[in-house]
C-alpha positions as CSV (number, residue, x, y, z in Angstrom):
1,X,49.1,-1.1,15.5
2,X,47.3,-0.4,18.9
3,X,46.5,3.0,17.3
4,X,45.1,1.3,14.2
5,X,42.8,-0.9,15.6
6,X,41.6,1.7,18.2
7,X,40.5,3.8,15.1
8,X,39.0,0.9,13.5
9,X,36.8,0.3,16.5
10,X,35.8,4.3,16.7
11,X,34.9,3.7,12.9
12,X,32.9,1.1,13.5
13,X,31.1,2.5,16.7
14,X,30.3,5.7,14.8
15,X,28.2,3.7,12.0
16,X,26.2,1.5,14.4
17,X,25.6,5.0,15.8
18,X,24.2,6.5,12.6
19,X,21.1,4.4,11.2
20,X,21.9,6.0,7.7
21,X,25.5,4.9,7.8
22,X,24.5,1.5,9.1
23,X,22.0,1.6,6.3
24,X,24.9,2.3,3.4
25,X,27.1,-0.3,5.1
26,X,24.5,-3.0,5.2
27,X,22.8,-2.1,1.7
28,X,26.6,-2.2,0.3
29,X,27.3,-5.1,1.5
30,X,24.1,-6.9,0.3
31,X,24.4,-5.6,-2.9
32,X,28.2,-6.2,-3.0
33,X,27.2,-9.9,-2.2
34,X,24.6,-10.3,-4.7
35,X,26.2,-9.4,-7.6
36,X,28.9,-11.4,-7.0
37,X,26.3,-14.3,-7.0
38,X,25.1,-12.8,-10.6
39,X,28.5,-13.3,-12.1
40,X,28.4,-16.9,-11.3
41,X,25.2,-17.6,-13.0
42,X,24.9,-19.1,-16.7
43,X,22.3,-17.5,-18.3
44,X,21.5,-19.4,-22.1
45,X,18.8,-17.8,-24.8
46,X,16.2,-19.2,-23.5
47,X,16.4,-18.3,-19.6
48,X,17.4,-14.7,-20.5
49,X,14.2,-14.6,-23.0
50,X,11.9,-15.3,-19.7
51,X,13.4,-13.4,-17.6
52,X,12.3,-11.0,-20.5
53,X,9.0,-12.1,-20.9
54,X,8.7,-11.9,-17.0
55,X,10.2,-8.5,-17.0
56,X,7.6,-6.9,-19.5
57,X,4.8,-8.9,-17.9
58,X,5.7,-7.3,-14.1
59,X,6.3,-3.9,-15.8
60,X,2.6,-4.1,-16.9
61,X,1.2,-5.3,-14.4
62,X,2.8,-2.5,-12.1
63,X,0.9,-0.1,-13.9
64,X,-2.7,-1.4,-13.9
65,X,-3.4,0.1,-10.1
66,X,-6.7,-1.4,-8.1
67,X,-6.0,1.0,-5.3
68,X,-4.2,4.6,-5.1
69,X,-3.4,5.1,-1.9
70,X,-3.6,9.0,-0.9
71,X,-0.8,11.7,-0.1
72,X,1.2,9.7,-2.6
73,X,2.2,6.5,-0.6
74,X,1.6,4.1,-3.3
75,X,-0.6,1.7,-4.8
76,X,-1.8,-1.7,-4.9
77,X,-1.2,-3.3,-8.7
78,X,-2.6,-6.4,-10.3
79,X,0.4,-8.7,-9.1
80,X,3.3,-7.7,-10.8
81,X,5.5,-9.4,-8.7
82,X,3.8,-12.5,-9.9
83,X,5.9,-13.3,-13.1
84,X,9.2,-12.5,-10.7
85,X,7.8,-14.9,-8.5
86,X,7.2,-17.7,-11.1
87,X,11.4,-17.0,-12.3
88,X,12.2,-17.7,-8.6
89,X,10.1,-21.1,-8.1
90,X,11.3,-22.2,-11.8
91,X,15.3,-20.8,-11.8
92,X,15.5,-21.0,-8.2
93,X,16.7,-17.5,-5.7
94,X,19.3,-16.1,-7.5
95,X,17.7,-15.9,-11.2
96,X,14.9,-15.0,-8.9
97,X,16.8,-12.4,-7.5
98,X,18.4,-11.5,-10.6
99,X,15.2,-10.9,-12.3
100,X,13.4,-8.6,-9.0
101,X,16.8,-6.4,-9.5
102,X,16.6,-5.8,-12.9
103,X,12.8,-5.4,-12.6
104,X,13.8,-2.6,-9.7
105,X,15.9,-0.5,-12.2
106,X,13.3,-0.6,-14.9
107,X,10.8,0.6,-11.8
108,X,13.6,2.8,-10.9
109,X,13.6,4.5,-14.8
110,X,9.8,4.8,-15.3
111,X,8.5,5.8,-12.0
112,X,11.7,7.4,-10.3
113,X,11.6,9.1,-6.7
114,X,14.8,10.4,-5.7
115,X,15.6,12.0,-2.4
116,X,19.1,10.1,-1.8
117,X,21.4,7.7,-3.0
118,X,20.3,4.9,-0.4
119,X,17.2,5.7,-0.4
120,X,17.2,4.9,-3.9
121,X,18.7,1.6,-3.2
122,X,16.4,0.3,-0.5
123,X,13.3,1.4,-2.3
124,X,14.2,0.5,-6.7
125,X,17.0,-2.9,-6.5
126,X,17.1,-4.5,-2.9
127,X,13.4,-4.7,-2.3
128,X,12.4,-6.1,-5.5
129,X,15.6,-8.5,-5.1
130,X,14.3,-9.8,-2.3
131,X,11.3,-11.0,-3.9
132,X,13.4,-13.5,-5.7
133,X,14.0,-15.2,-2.4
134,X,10.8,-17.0,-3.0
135,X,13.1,-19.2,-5.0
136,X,14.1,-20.7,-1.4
137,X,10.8,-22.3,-1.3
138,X,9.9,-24.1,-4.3
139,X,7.3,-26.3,-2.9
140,X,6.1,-24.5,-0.7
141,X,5.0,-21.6,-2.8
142,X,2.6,-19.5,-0.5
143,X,5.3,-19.3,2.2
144,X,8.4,-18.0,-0.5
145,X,5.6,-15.7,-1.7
146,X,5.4,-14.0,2.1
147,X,8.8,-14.7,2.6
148,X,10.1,-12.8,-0.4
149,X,7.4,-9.9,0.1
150,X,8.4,-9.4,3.5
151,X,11.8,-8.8,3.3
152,X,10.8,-6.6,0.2
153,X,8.6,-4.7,3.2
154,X,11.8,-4.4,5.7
155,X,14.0,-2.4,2.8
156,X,11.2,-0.1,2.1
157,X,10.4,-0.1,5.8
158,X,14.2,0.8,6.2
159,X,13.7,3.8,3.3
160,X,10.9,5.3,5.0
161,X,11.9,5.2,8.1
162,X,15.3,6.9,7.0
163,X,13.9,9.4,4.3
164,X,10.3,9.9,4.6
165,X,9.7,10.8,7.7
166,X,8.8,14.4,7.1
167,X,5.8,13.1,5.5
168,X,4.6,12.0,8.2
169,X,1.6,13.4,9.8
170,X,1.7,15.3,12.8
171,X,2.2,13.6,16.1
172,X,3.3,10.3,14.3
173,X,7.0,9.3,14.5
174,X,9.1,8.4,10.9
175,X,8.7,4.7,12.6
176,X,5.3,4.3,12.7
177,X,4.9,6.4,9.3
178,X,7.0,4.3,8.0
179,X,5.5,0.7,9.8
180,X,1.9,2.4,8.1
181,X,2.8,3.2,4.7
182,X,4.9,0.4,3.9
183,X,2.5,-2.1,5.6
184,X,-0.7,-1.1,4.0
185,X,1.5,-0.8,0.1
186,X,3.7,-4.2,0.5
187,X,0.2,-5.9,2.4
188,X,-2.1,-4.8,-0.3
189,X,0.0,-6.1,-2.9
190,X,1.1,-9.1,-0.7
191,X,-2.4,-9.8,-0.2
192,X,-2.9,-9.8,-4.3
193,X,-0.3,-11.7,-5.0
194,X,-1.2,-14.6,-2.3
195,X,-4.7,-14.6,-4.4
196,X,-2.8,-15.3,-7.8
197,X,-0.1,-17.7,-6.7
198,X,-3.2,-19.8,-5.0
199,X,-5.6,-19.8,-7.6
200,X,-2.8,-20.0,-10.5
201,X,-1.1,-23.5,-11.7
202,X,2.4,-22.9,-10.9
203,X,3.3,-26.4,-11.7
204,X,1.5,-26.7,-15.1
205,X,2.9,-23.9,-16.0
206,X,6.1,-24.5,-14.8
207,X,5.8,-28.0,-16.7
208,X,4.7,-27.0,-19.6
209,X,6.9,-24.2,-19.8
210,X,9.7,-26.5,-19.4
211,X,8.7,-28.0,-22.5
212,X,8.5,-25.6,-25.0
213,X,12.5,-25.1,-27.1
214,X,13.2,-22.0,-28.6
């Protein structure tokens, strides 16, 4: 038993060693958790045909760019991640997360980069996932925006960090590469998105979505 446990702890002490095995464990784990949370939700005809709607709305979105940034860091969009956004504040966070993961693997198919199996994870379904955590914050709608697009920043963060850093220029370190790339993509979009969700009205459309049948 003694000899058990000591190799559990050696285990353990090795992957908080390694950042990419502390990576696996902790994307694992999140992704573990969230879909056990998708096979509790009830999903009727007309919640799976705007999660649809929001889907092909985000997907076009993503590919009208406003910005290219250079060296192929990424680009700022015309707010796809504002139809996810409007699932989370009218399903709540976990259609809202539901619909960023689904919305990462159709990212993940048209636009794939591929370096790793992790990395592949923290940049396609766990940051655009996290978007749905806006859901969290129904009324106060600017604040889940940020809060969802930020910890859509800290997986990416975590991917670049981990897999990009031998793009980085020389002198900087994979951290602040990383801090950089992902900060001026996931800002620049943030900063669209904020623009939308203000000037849009949620409510109304919430509302009068809420009224239509199929």
């Amino acid at each position: 038993m003694d000899n058990f446990i000591n190799t559990l702890k050696e285990g353990f002490t090795e992957i908080f060693k390694n950042p990419l095995s502390l990576a696996t464990l902790i994307g694992v784990v999140i992704l573990i958790l969230a879909l056990i949370k998708f096979k509790k939700i009830n999903l009727d005809a007309k919640i799976m045909s705007r999660i649809g709607i929001a889907l092909a709305l985000a997907t076009i979105l993503h590919l009208i760019k406003i910005v290219d940034l250079p060296n192929g860091a990424g680009s700022i969009n015309l707010g796809s991640m504002v139809p996810i956004l409007i699932i989370a504040f009218m399903y709540g966070p976990e259609i809202g997360m539901l619909t960023g993961f689904l919305f990462g693997v159709i990212y993940l198919i048209i636009s794939p980069y591929i370096l790793h199996p992790i990395q592949v994870l923290f940049d396609y379904p766990l940051p655009f996932m996290a978007v749905g955590l806006a859901g969290y914050f129904k009324n106060k709608k600017l604040l889940g925006t940020f809060v969802g697009m930020f910890v859509r920043f800290i997986f990416h963060f975590i991917s670049g960090f981990l897999f990009f850093g031998q793009f980085a220029p020389e002198g900087w370190s994979p951290m602040i590469y990383s801090l950089v790339a992902n900060g001026l993509v996931v800002g620049g979009n943030l900063i669209v998105v904020l623009i939308i969700i203000a000037l849009l009205p949620i409510n109304r459309i919430i509302k009068t979505s809420n009224n239509f049948t199929l």
